[in-house]
C-alpha positions in Angstrom: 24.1 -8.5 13.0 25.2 -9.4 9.5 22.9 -8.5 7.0 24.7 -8.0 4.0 23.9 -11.6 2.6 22.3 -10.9 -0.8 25.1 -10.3 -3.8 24.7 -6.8 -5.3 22.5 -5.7 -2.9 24.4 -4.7 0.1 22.9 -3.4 3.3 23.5 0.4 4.7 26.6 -0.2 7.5 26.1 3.6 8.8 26.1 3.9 12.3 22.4 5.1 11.4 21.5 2.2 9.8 22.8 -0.2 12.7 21.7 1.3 15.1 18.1 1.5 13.4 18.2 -1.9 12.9 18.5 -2.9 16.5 16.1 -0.7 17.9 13.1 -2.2 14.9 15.3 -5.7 15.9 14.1 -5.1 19.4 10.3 -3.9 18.4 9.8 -6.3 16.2 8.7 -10.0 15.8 11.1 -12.2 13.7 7.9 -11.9 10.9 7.9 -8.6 10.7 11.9 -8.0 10.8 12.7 -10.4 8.0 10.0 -9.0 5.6 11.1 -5.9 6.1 14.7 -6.6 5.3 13.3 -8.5 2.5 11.1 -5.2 1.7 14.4 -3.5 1.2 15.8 -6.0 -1.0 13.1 -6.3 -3.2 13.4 -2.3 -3.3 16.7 -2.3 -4.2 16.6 -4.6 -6.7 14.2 -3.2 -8.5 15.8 -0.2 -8.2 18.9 -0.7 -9.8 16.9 -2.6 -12.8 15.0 0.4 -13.2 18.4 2.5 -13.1 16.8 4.3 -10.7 18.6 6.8 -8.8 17.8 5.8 -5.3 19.4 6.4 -1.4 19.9 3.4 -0.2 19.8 4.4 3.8 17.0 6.0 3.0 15.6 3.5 1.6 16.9 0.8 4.0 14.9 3.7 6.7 11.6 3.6 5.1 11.4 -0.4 4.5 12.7 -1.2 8.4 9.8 1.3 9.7 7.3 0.5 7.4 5.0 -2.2 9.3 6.5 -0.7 12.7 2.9 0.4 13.2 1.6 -3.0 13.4 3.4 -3.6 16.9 2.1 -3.8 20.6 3.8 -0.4 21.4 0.7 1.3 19.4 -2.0 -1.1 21.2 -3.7 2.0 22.1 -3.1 4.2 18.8 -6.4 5.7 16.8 -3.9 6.3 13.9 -3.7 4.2 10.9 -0.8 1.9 10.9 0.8 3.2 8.3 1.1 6.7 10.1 2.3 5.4 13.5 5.5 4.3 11.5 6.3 7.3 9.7 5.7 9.0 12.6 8.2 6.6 14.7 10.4 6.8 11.9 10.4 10.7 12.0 11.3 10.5 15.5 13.8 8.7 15.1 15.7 10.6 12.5 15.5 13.8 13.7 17.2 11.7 16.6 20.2 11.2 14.6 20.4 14.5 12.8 19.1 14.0 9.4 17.8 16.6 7.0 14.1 17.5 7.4 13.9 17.0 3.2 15.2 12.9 3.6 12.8 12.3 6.9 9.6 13.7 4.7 10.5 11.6 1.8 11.3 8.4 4.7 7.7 9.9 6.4 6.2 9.4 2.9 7.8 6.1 1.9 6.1 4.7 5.3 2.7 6.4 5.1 1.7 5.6 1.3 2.9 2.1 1.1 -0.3 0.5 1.3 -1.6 3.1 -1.3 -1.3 1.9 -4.6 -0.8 3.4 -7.8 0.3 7.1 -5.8 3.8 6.4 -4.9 5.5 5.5 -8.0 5.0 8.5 -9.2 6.8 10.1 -6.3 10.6 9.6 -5.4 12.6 6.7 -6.0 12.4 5.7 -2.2 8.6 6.1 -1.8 8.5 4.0 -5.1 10.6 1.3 -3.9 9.5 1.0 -0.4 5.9 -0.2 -2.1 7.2 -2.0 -4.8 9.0 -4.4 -2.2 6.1 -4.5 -0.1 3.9 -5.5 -2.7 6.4 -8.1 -4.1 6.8 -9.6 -0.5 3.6 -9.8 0.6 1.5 -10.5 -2.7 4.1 -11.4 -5.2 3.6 -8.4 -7.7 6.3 -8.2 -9.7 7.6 -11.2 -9.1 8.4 -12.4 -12.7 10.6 -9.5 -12.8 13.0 -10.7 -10.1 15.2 -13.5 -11.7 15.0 -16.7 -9.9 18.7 -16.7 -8.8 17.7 -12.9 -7.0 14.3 -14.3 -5.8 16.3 -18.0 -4.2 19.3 -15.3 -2.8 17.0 -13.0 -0.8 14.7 -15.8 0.8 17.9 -18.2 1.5 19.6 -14.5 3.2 16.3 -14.1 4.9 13.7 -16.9 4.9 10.1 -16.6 4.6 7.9 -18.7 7.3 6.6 -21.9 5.8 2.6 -20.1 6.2 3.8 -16.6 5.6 0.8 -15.7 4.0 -1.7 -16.6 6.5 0.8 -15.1 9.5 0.8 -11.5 7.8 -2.6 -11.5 7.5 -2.9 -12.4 11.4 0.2 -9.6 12.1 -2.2 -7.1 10.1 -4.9 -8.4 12.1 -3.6 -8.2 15.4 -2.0 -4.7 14.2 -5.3 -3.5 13.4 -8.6 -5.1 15.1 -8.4 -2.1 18.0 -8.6 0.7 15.4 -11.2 -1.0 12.7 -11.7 2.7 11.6 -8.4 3.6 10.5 -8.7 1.1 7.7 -11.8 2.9 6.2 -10.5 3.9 2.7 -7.6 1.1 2.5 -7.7 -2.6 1.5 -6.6 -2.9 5.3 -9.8 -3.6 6.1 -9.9 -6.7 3.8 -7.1 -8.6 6.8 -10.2 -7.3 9.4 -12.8 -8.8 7.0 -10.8 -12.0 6.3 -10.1 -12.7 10.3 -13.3 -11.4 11.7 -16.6 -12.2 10.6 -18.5 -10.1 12.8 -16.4 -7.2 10.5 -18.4 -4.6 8.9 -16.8 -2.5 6.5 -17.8 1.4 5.6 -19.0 1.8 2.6 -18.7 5.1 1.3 -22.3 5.3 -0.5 -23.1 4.9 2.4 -21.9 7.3 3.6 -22.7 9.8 1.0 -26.2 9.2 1.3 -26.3 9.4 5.0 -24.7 12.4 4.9 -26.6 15.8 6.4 -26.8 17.3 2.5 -29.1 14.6 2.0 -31.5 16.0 4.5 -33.4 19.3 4.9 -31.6 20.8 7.6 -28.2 20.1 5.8 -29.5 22.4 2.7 -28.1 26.1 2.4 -30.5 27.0 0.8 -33.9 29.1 2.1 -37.0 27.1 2.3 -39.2 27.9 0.0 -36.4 28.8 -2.8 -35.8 27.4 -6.2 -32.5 25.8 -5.2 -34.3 24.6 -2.0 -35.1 21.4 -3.7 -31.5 20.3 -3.5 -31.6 17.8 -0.2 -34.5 15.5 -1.6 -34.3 15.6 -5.4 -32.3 12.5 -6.0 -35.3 10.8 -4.2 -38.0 11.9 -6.4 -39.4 8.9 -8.7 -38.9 10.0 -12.5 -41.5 12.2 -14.4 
């Protein structure tokens, strides 16, 4: 499979990387594939602009196993997306030898990439592998890219004419069996945006459900000065 197609940004030709790149070939639909080669490319481009000292297999490891997660072989998974791929892509590393320090920052790359403002603040790779995402999927950054970069990686690797609406369905799909997972995350915006029956969690909600706000979740003895605790952000204003 020839996938060095973009000039100056040349694809990993380890034995690692090929072989990792048949086995997300194989897992993945052609949407998911090509914008995670894209993912990479992005990556490395802004990478090098940044003189960023950055491992490209790595790299190239993190943005092939980062929507992994969204696939049919974790149907049945509890686990937020983003997890099921670092975890797959832990798996297979240690499958192929590589230092337990490298598959933590891959694990990391995978698991935060849906977390912004965290992971460029973290290694180059876990920087990168978000950056690309962000610029694939929502376009941020994209006045940074020249046009000549942006017109080489989408002629190497094309987007679908309705990319846009088909990642939102792939997050869809990817997620609509675990509607918890996305609690926390702008996931639950593709579960919103697909589903109208959706509700999200809202975290005040939460809070003020939660057993401190009743009686029995106060530690302190009836009767005591701190006892008011549970009910006092109830009481109407003196």
């Amino acid at each position: 499979m020839m996938l060095n197609k973009v000039p100056g940004v040349p694809v990993p030709d380890s034995q690692l990387a090929r072989e990792l790149t048949q086995f997300v070939r194989d897992t993945e639909s052609d949407l998911l594939f090509h914008h995670s080669i894209r993912v990479y490319c992005w990556g490395a481009i802004a990478g090098n602009r940044m003189g960023l000292k950055f491992d490209p297999e790595l790299l190239y490891a993190a943005s092939m196993f980062h929507d992994i997660g969204l696939t049919a072989r974790y149907e049945d998974s509890q686990l937020r997306f983003e997890v099921d791929g670092a975890n797959a892509a832990r798996d297979f590393l240690r499958g192929h030898g590589i230092s337990e320090r490298d598959i933590e920052t891959v694990w990391n790359a995978v698991a935060l990439h849906t977390t912004p403002g965290i992971p460029q603040f973290m290694q180059p790779e876990i920087a990168l592998v978000q950056a690309g995402a962000g610029m694939d999927v929502a376009g941020r950054g994209y006045e940074q890219f020249t046009k000549a970069q942006r017109e080489a990686v989408v002629a190497a690797f094309p987007r679908e004419s309705d990319f846009q609406h088909e990642i939102i369905d792939a997050f869809y799909q990817g997620m609509k069996h675990r509607p918890d997972s996305t609690f926390g995350t702008f996931n639950d915006d593709a579960l919103a945006f697909k589903d109208s029956n959706f509700r999200r969690v809202d975290i005040c909600a939460v809070i003020l459900a939660s057993r401190w706000n009743t009686r029995t979740g106060c530690d302190h003895p009836a009767g005591s000065a701190s006892h008011q605790c549970s009910d006092r952000s109830h009481r109407p204003a003196s």
